[in-house]
N, CA, C and O atoms as a GROMACS GRO file, in nm:
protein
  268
    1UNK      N    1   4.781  -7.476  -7.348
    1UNK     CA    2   4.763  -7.542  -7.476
    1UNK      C    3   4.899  -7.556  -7.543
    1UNK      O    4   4.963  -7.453  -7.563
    2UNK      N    5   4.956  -7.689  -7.584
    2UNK     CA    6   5.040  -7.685  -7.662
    2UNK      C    7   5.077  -7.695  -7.785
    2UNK      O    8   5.028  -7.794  -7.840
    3UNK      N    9   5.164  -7.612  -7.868
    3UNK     CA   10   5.156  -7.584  -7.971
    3UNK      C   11   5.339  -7.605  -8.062
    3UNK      O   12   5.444  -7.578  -8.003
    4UNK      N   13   5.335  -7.658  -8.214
    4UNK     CA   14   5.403  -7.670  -8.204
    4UNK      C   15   5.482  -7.564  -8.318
    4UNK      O   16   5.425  -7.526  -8.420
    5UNK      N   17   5.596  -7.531  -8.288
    5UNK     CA   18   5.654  -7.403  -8.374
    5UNK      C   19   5.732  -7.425  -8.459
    5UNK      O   20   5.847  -7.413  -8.417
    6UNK      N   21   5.723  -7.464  -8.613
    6UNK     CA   22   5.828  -7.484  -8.728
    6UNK      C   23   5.898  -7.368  -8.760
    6UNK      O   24   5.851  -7.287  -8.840
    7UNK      N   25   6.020  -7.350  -8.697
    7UNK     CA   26   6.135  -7.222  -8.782
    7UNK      C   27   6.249  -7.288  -8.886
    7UNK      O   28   6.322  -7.386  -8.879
    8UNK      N   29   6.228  -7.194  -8.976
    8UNK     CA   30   6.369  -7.236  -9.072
    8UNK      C   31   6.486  -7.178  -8.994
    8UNK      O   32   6.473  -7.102  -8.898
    9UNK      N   33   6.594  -7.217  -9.040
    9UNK     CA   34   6.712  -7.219  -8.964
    9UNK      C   35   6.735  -7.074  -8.918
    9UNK      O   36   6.766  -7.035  -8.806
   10UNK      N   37   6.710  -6.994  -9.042
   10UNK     CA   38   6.738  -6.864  -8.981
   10UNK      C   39   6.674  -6.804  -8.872
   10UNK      O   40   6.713  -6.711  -8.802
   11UNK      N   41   6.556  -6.877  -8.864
   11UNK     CA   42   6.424  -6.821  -8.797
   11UNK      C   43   6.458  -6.845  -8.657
   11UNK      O   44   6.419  -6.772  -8.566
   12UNK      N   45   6.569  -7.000  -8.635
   12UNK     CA   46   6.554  -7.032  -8.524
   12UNK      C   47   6.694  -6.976  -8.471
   12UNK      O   48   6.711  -6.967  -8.350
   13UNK      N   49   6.799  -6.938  -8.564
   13UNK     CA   50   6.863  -6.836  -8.508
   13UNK      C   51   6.855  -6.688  -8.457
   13UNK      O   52   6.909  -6.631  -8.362
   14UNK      N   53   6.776  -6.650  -8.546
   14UNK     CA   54   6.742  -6.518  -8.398
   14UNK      C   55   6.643  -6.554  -8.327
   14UNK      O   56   6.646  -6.480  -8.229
   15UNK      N   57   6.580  -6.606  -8.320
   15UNK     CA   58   6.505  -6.692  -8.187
   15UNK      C   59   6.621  -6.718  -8.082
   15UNK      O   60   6.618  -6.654  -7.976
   16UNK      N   61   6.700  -6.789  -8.100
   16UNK     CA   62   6.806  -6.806  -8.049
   16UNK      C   63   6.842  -6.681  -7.998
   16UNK      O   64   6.783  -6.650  -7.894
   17UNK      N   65   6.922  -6.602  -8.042
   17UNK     CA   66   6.945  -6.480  -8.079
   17UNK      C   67   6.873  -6.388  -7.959
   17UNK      O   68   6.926  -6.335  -7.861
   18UNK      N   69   6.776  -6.389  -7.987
   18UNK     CA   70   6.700  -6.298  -7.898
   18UNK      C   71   6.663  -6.365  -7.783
   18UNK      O   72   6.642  -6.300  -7.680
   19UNK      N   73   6.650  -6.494  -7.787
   19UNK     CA   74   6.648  -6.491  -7.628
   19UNK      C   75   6.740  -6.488  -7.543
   19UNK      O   76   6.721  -6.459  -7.425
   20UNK      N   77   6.890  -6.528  -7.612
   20UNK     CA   78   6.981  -6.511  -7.556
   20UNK      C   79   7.020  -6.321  -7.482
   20UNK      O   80   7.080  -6.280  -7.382
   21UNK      N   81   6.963  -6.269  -7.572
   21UNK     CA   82   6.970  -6.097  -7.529
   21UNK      C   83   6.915  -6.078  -7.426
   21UNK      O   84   6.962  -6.022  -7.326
   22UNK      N   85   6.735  -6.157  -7.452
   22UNK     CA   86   6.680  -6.147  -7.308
   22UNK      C   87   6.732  -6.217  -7.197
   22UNK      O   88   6.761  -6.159  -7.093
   23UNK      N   89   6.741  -6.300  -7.208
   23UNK     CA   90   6.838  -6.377  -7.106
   23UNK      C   91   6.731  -6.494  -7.053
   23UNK      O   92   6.737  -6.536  -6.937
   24UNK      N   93   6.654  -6.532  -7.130
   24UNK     CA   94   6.520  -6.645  -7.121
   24UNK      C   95   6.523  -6.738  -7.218
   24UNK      O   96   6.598  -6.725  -7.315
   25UNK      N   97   6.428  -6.861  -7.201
   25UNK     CA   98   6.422  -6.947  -7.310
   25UNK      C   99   6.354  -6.896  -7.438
   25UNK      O  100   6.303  -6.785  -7.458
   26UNK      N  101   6.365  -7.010  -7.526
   26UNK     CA  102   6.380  -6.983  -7.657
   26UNK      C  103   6.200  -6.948  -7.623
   26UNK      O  104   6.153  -6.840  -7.658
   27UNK      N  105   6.128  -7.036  -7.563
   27UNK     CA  106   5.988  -6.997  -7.547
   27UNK      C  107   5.945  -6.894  -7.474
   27UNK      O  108   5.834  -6.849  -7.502
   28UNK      N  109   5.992  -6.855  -7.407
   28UNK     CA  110   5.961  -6.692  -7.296
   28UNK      C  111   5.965  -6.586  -7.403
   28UNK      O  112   5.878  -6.500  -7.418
   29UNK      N  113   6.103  -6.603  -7.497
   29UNK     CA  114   6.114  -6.524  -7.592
   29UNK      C  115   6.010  -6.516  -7.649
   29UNK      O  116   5.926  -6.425  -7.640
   30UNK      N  117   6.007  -6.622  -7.719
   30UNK     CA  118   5.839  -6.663  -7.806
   30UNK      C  119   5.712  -6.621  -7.754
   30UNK      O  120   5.632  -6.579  -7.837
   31UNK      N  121   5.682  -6.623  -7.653
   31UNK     CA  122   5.592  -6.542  -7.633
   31UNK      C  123   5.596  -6.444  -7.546
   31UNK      O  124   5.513  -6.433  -7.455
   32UNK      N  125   5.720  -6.342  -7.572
   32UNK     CA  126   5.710  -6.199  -7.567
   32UNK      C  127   5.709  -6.137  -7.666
   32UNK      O  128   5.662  -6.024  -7.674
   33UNK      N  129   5.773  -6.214  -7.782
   33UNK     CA  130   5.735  -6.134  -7.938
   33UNK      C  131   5.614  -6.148  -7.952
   33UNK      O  132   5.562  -6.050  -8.007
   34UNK      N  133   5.536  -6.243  -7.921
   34UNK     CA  134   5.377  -6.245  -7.963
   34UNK      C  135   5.283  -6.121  -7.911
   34UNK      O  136   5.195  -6.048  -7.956
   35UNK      N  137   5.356  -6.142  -7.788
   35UNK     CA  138   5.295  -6.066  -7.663
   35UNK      C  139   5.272  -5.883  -7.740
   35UNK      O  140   5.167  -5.818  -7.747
   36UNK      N  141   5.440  -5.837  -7.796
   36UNK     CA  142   5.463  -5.698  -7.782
   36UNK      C  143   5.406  -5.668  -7.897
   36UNK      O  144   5.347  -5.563  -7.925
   37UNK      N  145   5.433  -5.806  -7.997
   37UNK     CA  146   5.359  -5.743  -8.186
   37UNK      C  147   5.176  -5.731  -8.175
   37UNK      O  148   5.092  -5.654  -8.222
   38UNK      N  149   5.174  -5.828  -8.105
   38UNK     CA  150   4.973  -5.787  -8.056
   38UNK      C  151   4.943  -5.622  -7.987
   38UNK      O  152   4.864  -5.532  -8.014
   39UNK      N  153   5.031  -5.638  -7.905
   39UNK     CA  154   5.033  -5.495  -7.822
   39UNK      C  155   5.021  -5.350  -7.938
   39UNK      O  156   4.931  -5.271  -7.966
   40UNK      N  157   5.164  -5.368  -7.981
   40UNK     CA  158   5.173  -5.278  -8.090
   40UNK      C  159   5.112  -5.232  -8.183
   40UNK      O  160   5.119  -5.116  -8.225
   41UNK      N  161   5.007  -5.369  -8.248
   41UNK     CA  162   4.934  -5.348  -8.385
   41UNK      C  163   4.778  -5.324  -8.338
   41UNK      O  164   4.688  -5.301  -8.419
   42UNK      N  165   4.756  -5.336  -8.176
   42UNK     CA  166   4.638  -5.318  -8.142
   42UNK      C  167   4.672  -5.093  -8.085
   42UNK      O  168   4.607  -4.992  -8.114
   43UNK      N  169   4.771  -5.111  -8.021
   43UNK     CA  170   4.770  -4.964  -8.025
   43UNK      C  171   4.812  -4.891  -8.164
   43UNK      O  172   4.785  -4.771  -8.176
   44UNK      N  173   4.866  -4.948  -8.250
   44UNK     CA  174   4.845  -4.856  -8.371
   44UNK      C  175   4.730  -4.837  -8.439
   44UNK      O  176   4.710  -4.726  -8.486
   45UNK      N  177   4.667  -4.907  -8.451
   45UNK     CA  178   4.510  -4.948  -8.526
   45UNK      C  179   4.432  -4.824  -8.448
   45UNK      O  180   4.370  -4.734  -8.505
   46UNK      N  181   4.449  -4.839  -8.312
   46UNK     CA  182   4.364  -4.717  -8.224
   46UNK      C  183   4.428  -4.607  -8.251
   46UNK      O  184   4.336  -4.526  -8.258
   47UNK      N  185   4.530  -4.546  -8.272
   47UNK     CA  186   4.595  -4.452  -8.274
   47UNK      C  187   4.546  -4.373  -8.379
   47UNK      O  188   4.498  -4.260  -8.381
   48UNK      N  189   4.587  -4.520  -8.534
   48UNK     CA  190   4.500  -4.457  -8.660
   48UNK      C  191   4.297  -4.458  -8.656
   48UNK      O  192   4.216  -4.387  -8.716
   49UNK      N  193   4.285  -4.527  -8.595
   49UNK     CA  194   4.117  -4.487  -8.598
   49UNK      C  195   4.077  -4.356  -8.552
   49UNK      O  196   3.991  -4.290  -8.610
   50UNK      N  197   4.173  -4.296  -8.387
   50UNK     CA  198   4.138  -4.190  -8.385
   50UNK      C  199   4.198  -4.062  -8.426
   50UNK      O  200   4.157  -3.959  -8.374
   51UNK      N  201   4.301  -4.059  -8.522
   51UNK     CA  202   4.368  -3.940  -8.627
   51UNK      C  203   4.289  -3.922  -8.698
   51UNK      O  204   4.252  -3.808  -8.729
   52UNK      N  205   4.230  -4.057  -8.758
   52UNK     CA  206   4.081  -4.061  -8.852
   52UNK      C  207   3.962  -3.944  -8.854
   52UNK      O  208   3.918  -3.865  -8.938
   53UNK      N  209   3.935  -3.975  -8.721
   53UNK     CA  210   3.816  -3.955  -8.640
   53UNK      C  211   3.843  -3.775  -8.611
   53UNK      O  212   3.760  -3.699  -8.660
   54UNK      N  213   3.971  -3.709  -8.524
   54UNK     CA  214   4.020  -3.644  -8.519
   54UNK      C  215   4.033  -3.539  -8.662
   54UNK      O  216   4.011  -3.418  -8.657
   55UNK      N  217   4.068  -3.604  -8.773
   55UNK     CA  218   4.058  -3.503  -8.903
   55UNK      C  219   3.906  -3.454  -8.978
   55UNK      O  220   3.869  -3.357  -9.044
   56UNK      N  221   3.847  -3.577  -8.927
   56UNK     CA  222   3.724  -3.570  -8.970
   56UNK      C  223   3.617  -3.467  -8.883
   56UNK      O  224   3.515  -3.417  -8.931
   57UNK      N  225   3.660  -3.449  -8.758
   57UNK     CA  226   3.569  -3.390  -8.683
   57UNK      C  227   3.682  -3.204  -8.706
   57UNK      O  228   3.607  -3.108  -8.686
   58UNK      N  229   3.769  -3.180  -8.725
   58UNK     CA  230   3.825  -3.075  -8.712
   58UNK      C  231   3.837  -3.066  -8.863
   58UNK      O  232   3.887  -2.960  -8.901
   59UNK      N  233   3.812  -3.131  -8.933
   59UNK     CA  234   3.827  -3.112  -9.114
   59UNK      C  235   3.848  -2.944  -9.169
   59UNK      O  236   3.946  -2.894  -9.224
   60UNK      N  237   3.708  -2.878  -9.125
   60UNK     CA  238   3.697  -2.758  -9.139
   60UNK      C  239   3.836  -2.628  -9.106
   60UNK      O  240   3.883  -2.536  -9.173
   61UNK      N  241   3.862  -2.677  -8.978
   61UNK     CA  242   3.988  -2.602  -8.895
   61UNK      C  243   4.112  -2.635  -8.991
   61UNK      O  244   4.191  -2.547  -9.025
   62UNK      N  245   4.124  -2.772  -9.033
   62UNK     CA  246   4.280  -2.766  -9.072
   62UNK      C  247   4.261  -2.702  -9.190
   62UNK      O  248   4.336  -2.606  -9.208
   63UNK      N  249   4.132  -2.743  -9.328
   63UNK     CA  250   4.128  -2.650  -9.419
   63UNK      C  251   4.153  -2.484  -9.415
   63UNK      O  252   4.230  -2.426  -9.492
   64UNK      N  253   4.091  -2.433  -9.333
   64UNK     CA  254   4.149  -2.275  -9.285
   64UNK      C  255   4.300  -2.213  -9.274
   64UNK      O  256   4.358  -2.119  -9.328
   65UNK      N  257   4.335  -2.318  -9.169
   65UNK     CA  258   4.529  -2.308  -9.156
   65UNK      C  259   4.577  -2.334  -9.243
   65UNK      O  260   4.685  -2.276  -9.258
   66UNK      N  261   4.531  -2.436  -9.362
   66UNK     CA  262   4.630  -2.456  -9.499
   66UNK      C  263   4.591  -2.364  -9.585
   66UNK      O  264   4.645  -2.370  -9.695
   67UNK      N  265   4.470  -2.238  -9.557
   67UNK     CA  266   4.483  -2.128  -9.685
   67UNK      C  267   4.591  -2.003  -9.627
   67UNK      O  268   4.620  -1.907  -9.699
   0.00000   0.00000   0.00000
């Protein structure tokens, strides 16, 4: 599917920028940032659901250690 990508100048300089680091086009780049920020915000979300989950089920225990 093609799609089309409006960057302001700065935007398209580290675009630039970074793909030049990677050593790929400006689009490979483009969708490896998509790729790693999905990655990231889907394992943080899980991470915090189960610290959640984790305080809630041991609630009792940590209250004890903090008297």
């Amino acid at each position: 599917m093609a799609m089309t990508l409006r960057l302001s100048e700065s935007d398209e300089a580290v675009l630039t920028e970074l793909a030049d680091a990677l050593g790929v086009s400006k689009q490979e780049a483009t969708v490896r940032a998509i790729r790693e920020t999905a990655q990231r915000q889907v394992h943080e979300r899980r991470v915090s659901e189960l610290s959640s989950q984790a305080r809630q089920r041991y609630a009792d225990v940590i209250d004890r250690l903090g008297q």
